[in-house]
C-alpha positions in Angstrom: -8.5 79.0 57.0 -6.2 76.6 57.9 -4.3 74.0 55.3 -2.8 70.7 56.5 -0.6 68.5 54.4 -1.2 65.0 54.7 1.0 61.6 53.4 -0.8 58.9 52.0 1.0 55.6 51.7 0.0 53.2 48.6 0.5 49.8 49.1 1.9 48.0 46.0 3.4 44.8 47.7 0.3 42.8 45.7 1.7 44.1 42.3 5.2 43.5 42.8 4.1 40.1 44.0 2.4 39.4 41.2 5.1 40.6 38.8 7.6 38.2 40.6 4.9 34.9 40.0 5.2 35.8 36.5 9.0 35.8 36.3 9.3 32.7 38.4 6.8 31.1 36.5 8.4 32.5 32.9 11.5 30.9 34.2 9.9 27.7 35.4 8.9 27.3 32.0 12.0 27.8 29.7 14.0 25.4 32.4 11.3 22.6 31.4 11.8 23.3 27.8 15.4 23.1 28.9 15.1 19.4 30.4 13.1 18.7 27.7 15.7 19.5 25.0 18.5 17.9 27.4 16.7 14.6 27.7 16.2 14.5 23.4 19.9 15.3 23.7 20.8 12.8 25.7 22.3 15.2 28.5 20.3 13.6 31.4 22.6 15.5 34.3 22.0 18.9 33.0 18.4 17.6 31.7 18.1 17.0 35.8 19.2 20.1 36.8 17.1 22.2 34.6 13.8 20.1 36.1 15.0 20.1 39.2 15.3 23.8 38.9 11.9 24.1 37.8 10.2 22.8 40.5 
């Protein structure tokens, strides 16, 4: 009887994706809270970039 050996290749591109949506929309979030705190502050250039950065 003969045995082969066979590679299988897993694709996990969809999971990694996914993980990276979460950290850019984790970080999306704490630079709106950020702007938000900037602007109560009175900081409106960094309140700025902090939005801008979000979007």
């Amino acid at each position: 009887m003969l045995a082969s050996c066979t590679t299988q290749t897993v694709n996990n591109s969809s999971k990694r994706g996914s993980g990276q949506v979460e950290k850019n929309t984790e970080a999306a979030e704490i630079n709106i809270q950020l702007g938000a705190n900037y602007i109560a502050s009175g900081d409106y250039q960094l309140a700025d970039d902090k939005l801008q950065k979000a979007f």
